[in-house]
N, C-alpha and C positions, 0 to 999 in steps of 0.2 A: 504494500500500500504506500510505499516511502515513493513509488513516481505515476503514484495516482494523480489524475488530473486538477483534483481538487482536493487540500487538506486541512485540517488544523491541526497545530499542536497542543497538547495538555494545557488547559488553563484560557485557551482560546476558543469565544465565537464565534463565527462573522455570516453574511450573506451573499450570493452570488445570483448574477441575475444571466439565467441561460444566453444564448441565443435564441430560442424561440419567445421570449418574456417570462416566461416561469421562471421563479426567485425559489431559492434552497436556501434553507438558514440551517446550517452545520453547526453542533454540539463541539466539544471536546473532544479532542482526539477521534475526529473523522476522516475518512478517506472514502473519497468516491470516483468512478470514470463516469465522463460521458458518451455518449454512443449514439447519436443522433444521424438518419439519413435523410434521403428524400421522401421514405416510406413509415418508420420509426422515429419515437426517441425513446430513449433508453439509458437509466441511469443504472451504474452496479455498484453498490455500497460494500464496502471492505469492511471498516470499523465503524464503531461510534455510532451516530444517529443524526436524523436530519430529519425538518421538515418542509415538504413541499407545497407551494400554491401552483397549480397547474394553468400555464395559459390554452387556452381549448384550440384545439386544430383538429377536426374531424379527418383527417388526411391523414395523419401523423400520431397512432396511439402511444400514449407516455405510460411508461413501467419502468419500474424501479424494482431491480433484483436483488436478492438481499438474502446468504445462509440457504441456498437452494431453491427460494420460492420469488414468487411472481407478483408485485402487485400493479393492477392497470387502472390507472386513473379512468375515473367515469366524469371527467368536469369537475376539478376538487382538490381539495389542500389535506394535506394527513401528513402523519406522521410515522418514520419506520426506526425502528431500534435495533440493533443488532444485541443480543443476549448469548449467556456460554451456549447455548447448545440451538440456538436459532436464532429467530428474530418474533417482533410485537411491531404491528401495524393498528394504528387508531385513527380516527379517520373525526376531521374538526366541518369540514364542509363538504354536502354531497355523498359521493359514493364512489365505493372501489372495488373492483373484481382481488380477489388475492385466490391464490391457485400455489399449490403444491405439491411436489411429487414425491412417493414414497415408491422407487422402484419403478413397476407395472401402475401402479394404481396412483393419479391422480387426482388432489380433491379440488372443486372452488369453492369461494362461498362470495355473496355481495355483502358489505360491510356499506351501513347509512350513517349519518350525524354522528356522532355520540356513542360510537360504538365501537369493540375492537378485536382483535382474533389476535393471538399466537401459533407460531410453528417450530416443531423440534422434529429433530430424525424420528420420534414416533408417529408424527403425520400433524395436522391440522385440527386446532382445539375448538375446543364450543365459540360460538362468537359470545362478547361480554357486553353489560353496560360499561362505558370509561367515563372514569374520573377525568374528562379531557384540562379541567384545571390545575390538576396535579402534576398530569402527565404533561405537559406540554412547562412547565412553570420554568424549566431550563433556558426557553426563551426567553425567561424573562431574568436571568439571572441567577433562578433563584432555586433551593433543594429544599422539598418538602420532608418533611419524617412524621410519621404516622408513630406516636408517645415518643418524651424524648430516652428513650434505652434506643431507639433507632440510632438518635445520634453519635450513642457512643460505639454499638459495632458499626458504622460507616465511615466513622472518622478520628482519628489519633485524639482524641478528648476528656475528659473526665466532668463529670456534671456534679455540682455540691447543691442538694435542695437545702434552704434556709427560710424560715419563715417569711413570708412574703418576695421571696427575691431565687432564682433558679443563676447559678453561675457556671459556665463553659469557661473551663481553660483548655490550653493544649497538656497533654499526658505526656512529659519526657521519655516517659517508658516505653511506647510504643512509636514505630518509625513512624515518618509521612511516606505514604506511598501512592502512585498515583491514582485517582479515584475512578469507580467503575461500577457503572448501574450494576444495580442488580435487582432481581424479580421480588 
């Protein structure tokens, strides 16, 4: 992924705006190609995570492959993650075809608003409701944690509750290591 078309490094956002007007806003440590013809476009994601707003060209169908699977934009902005063992597609506007293959046996499913699917070498999961403000909140800078014990396995810290007042410092004891979604 080190001479993929487009990357960030640890600790880095940013946004890019295709040739065809569709804007990608990449996560941390992203790498993606593009692959775009006169017939396709076609994004293949290595690492990290992105989110896309699609500009519509019925000529021209846009997917983004991503850990073996296929998502095809239907007119729509979502969002794909790569995870240890696949990837997580959520989908913020519209809809997307997402297809995956296990072998012989191929599955789709169509993913609306608000909704999300996962895929791992076991094949393609139930579709979900998403927390689309949570998941997406990395756009915004920002890491959510669900109670704070999340924050201390996700980051070198140590929490002291105190009557009225919750204190985060950094744990000497434990390294910094680079940070990485996890399910």
């Amino acid at each position: 992924a080190y001479f993929a078309d487009e990357r960030t490094s640890l600790g880095e956002r940013r946004s890019v705006v295709l040739s065809d007007g569709s804007v990608v806003e990449l996560d941390s440590g992203t790498s993606f190609d593009v692959d775009f013809t006169s017939s396709r476009r076609r994004l293949v994601l290595y690492t990290g995570q992105i989110y896309v707003s699609v500009r519509s060209d019925p000529a021209r169908p846009f997917t983004v492959s991503a850990a073996g699977g296929d998502t095809r934009a239907l007119g729509t902005a979502f969002d794909v993650r790569l995870m240890d063992e696949g990837a997580r597609v959520l989908v913020t506007e519209h809809a997307v075809r997402v297809s995956y293959k296990v072998e012989a046996d191929e599955a789709t499913v169509d993913l609306r608003a608000g909704e999300q699917v996962a895929y791992t070498s076991a094949g393609l999961g139930p579709v979900q409701q998403a927390d689309v403000r949570s998941a997406t909140a990395w756009r915004r800078g920002q890491m959510i944690f669900d109670g704070l014990d999340a924050v201390t396995q996700s980051l070198p810290v140590r929490v002291t509750r105190l009557p009225w007042l919750t204190l985060i410092q950094r744990d000497p004891s434990r390294p910094i290591e680079p940070f990485q979604h996890k399910n």
